[in-house]
NUROSE-582550 format. One record per residue (C-alpha): residue number from 0; x, y, z; residue in one letter; chain. Coordinates in Angstrom, 1 decimal. Layout:
// residues N
<pt NUM <X Y Z> "A" "A">
...
END
This chain:
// residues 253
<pt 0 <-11.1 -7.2 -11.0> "X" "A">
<pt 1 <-13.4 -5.8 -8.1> "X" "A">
<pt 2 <-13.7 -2.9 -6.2> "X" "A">
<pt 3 <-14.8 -2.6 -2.5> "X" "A">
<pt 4 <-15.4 0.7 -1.0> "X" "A">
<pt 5 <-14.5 0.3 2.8> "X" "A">
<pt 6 <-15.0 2.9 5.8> "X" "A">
<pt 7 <-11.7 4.7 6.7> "X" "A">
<pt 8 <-13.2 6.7 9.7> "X" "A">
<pt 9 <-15.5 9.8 9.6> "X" "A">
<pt 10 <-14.8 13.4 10.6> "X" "A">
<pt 11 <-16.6 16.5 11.8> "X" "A">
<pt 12 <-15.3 20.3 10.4> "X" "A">
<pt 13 <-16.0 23.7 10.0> "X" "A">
<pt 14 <-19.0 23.7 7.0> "X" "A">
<pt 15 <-17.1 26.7 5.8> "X" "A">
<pt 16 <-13.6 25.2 5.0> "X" "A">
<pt 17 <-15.1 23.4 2.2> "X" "A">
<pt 18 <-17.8 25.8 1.4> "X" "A">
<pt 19 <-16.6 29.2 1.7> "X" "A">
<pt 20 <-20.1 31.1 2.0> "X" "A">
<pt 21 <-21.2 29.1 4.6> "X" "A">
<pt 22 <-21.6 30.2 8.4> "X" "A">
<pt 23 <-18.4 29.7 10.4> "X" "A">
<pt 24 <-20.8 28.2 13.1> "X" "A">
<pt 25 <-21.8 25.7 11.1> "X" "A">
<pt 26 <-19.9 21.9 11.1> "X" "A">
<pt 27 <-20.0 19.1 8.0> "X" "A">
<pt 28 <-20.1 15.5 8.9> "X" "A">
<pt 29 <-17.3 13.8 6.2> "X" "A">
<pt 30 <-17.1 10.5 5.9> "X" "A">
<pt 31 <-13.7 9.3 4.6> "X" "A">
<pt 32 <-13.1 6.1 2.2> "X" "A">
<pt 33 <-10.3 3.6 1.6> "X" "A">
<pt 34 <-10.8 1.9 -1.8> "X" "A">
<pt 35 <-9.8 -1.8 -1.9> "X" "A">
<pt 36 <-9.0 -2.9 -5.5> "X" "A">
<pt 37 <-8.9 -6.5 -5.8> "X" "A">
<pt 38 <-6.7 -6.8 -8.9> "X" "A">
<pt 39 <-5.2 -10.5 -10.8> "X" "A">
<pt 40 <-1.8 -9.1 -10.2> "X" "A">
<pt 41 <-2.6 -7.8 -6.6> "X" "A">
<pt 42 <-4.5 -6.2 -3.8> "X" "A">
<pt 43 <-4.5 -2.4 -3.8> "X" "A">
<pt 44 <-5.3 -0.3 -0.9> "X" "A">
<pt 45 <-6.0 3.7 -2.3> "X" "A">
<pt 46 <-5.6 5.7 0.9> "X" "A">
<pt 47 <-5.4 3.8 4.5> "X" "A">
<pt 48 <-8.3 6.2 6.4> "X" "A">
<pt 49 <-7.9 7.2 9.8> "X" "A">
<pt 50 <-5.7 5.3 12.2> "X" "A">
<pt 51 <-8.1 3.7 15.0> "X" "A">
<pt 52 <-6.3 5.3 17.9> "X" "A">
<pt 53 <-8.4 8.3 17.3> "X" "A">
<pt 54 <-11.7 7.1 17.7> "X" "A">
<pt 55 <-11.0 7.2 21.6> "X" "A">
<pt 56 <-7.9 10.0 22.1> "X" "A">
<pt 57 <-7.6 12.2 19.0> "X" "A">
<pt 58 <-5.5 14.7 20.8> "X" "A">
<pt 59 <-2.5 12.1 21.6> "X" "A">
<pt 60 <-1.9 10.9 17.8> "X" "A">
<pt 61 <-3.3 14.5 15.6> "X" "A">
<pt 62 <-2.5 16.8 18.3> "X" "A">
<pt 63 <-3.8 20.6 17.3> "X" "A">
<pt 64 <-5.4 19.3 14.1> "X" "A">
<pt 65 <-7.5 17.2 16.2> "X" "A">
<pt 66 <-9.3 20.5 17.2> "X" "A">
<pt 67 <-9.4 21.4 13.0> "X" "A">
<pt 68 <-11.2 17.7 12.2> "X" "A">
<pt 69 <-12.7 16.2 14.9> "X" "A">
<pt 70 <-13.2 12.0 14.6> "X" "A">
<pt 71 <-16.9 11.2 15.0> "X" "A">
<pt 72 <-16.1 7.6 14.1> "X" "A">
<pt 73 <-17.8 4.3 15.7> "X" "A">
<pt 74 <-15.0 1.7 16.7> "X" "A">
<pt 75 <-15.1 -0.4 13.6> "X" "A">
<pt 76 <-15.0 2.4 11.4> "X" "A">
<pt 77 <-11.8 1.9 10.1> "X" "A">
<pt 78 <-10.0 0.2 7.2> "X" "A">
<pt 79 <-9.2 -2.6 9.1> "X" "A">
<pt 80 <-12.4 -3.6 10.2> "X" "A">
<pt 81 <-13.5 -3.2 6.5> "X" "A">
<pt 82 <-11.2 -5.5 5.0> "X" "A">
<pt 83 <-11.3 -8.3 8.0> "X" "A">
<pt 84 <-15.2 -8.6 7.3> "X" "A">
<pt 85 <-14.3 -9.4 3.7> "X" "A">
<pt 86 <-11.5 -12.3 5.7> "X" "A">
<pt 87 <-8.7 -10.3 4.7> "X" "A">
<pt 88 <-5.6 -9.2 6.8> "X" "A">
<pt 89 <-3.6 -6.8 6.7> "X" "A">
<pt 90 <-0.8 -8.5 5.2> "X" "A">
<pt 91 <-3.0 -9.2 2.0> "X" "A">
<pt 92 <-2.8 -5.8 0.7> "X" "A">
<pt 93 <0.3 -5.4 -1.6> "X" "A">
<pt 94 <-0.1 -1.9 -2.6> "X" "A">
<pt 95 <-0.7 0.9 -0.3> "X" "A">
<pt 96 <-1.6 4.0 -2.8> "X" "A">
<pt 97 <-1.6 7.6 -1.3> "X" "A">
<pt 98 <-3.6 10.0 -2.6> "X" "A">
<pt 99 <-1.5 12.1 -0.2> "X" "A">
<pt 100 <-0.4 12.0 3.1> "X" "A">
<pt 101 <-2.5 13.8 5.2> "X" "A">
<pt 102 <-3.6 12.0 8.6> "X" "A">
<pt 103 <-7.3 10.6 7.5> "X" "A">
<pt 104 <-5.7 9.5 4.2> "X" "A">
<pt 105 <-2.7 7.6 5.4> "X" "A">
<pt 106 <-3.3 7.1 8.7> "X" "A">
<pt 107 <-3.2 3.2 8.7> "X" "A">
<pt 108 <-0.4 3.0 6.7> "X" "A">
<pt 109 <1.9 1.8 9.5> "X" "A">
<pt 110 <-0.4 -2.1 9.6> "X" "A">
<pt 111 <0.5 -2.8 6.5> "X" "A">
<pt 112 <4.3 -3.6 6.3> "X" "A">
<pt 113 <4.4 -5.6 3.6> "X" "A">
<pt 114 <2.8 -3.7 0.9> "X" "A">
<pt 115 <4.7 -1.0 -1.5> "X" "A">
<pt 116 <3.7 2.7 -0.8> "X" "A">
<pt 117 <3.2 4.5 -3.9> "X" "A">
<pt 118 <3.1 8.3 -3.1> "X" "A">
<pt 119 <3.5 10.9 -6.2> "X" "A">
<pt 120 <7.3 12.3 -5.4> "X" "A">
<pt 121 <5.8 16.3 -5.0> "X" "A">
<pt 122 <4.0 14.8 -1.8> "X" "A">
<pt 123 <7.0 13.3 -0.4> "X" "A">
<pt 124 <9.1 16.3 -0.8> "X" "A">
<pt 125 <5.9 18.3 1.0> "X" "A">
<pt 126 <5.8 15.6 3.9> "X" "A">
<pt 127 <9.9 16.0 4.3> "X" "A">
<pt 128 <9.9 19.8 4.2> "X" "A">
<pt 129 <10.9 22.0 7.6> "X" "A">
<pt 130 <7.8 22.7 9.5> "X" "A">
<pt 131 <5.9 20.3 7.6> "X" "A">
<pt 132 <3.3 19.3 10.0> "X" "A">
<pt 133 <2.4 23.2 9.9> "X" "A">
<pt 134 <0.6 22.0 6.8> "X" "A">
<pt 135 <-1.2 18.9 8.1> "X" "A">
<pt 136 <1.8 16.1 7.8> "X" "A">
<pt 137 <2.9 14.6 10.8> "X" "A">
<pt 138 <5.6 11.6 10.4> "X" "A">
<pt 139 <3.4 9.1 12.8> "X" "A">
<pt 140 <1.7 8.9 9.7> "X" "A">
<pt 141 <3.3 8.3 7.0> "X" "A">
<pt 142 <7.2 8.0 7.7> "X" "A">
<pt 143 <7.5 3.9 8.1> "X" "A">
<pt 144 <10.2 1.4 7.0> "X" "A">
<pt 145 <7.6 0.5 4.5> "X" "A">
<pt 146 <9.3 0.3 0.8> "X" "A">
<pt 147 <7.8 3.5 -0.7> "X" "A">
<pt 148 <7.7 3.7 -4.9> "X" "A">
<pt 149 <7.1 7.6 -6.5> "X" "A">
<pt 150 <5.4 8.4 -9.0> "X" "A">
<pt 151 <6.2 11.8 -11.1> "X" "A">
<pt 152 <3.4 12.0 -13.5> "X" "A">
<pt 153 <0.6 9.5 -15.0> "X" "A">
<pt 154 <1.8 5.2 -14.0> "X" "A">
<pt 155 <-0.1 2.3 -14.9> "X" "A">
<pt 156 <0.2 0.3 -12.3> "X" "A">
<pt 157 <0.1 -2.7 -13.5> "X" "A">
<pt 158 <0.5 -1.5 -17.4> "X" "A">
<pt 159 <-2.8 -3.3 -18.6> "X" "A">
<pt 160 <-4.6 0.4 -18.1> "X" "A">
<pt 161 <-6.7 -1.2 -15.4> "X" "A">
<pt 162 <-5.7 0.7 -12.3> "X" "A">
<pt 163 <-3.5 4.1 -13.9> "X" "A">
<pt 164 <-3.0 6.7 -10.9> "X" "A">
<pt 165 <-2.9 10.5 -12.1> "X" "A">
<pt 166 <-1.7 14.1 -10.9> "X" "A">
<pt 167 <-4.3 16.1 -9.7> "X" "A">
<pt 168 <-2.5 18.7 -7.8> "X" "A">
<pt 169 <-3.9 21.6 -6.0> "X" "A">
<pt 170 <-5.1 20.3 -2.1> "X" "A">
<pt 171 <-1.6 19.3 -1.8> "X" "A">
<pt 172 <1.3 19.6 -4.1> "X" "A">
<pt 173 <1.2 15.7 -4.8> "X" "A">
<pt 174 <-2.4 15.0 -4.7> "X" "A">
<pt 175 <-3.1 11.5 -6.9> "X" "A">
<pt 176 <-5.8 10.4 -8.0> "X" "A">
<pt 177 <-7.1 6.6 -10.0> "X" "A">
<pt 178 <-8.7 5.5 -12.9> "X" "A">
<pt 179 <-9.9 2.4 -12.4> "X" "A">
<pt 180 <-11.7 0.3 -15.2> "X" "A">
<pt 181 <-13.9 -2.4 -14.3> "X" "A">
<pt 182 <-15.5 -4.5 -16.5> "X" "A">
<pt 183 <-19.3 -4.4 -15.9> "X" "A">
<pt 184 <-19.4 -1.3 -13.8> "X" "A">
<pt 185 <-17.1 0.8 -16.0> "X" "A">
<pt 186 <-14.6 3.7 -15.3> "X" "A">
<pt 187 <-14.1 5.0 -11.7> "X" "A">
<pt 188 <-12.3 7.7 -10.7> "X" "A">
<pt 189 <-11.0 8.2 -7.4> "X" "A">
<pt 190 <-10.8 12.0 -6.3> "X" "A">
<pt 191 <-9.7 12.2 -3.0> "X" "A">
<pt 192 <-9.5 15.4 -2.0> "X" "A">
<pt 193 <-9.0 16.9 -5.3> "X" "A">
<pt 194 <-12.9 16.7 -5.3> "X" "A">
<pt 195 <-13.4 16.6 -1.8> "X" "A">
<pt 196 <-17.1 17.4 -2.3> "X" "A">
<pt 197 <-19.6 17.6 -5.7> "X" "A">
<pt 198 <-19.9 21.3 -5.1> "X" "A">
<pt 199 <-16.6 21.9 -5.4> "X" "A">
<pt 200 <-16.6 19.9 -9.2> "X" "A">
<pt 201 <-19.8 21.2 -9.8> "X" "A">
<pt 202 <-19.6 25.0 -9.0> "X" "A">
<pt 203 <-15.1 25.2 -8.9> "X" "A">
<pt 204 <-15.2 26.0 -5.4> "X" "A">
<pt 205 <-12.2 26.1 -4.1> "X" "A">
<pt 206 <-11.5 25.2 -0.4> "X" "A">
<pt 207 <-9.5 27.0 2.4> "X" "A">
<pt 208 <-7.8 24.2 3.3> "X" "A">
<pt 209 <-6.3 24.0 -0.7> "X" "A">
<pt 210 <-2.5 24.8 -1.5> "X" "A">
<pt 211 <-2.7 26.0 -4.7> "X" "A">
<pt 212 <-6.0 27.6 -6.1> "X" "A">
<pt 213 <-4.7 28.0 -10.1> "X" "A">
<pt 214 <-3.2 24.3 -9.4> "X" "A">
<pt 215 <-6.6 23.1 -8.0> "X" "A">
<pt 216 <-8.9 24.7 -10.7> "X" "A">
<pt 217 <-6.5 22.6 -13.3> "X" "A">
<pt 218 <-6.9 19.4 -12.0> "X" "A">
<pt 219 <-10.7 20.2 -11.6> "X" "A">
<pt 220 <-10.8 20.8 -15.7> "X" "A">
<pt 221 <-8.9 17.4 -16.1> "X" "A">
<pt 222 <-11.8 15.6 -13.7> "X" "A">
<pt 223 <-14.6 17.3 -15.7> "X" "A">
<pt 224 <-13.0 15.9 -18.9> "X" "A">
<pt 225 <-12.6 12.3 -17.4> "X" "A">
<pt 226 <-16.4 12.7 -16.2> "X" "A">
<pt 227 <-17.2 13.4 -19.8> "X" "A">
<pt 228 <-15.5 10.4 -21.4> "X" "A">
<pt 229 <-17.9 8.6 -19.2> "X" "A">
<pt 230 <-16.0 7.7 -15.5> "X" "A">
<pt 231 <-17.8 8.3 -12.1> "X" "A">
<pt 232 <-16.4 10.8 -10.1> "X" "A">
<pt 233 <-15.8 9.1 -6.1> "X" "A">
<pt 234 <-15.4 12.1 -4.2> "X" "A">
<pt 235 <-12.9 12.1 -1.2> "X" "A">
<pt 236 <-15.5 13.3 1.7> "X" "A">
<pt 237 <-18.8 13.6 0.1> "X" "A">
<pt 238 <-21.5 12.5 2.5> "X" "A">
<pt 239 <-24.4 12.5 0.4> "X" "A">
<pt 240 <-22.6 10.5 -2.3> "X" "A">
<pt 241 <-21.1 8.0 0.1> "X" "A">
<pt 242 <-24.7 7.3 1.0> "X" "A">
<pt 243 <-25.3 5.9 -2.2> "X" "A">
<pt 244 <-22.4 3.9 -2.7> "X" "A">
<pt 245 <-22.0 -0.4 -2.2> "X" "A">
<pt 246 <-19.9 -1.2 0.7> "X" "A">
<pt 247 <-17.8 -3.8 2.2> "X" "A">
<pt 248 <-18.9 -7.1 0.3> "X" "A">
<pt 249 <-21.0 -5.6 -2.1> "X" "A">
<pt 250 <-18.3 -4.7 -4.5> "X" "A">
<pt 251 <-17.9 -3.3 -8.1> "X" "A">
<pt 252 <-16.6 -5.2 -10.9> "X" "A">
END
């Protein structure tokens, strides 16, 4: 089994969303990931990035959030690009997993209609309430015809503990995250935005743009513990991270 980490897009926000203390003048570059997981069974795609129409015209596909997180992406940086310059197409991926469906992490979802969406059931609900994109949702992005499985709790995907996605509640009601064991690199886990950035594991800082705070603080005790018993932590927007991290061809496995 490999894993490729592949450019969704990259964003610009507020410093200060993410890092309470900081000057509301201040802005944070975030670049955001998709996670190709190249299993025996099947290709997995955890989280889709940002959909390419914002590179050029944010406004017409995000509307108001657009103003919130601002694309500052180049026009390959997306997951499309990523997984055509390792000669794949979109119809190779048979698993789309959501970590949850806000617009940078499910944007691309509509390109890939013959994969399985797997979205833990809390998000749905979330993405299905009234006035839902209040709270960052908007159906362009994530309501397709595209077969959608939920999950409730902890599923194996494949039930050979290779790739087993987890609850991590707390930026969104049904934030997921994955443990993913490889054989020569080890265990990964894939954050998302339950650790949107290493301060916020490091120091439990709890963003402004979280759901639940108690929630939130949880799942960051349950990330610590899988640190412990030895998985790296990929966080969700962490540019300093991302810098150090294989991309594209360059794969762990």
């Amino acid at each position: 089994m490999r894993m490729h980490v592949l450019s969704g897009g990259r964003l610009r926000m507020k410093k200060s969303i993410y890092l309470p203390d900081a000057d509301r003048s201040e802005t944070i570059e975030l670049p955001v990931s998709s996670i190709l997981i190249r299993h025996r069974q099947a290709n997995v795609l955890f989280d889709t990035g940002c959909h390419p129409s914002v590179i050029d015209n944010a406004d017409a596909r995000w509307g108001s959030m657009a103003k919130i997180m601002t694309p500052i992406m180049g026009p390959s940086d997306h997951v499309l690009a990523g997984l055509a310059s390792l000669g794949l197409a979109v119809d190779d991926i048979d698993i789309v997993v959501n970590s949850h469906f806000h617009p940078d992490h499910c944007g691309c979802n509509a390109f890939f209609k013959k994969a399985t969406i797997m979205v833990h059931a809390r998000e749905l609900d979330a993405a299905r309430a009234p006035n839902a994109a209040a709270s960052g949702y908007l159906p362009a992005e994530w309501d397709h015809s595209s077969p959608m499985d939920t999950i409730d709790d902890q599923c194996d995907v494949f039930g050979d503990s290779r790739v087993v996605l987890l609850s991590l509640p707390g930026h969104t009601p049904g934030t997921i995250g994955a443990l993913v064991s490889l054989d020569r690199s080890g265990a990964f886990l894939l954050a998302s935005d339950a650790v949107s950035l290493r301060a916020s594991l490091d120091r439990d800082i709890v963003p402004r743009n979280t759901w639940n705070r108690d929630a939130l603080l949880a799942s960051l005790a349950e990330i610590r513990r899988i640190e412990k018993a030895g998985a790296t932590v990929i966080c969700g927007h962490d540019a300093e991270q991302w810098a150090t991290l294989r991309k594209g061809g360059h794969a762990y496995d």
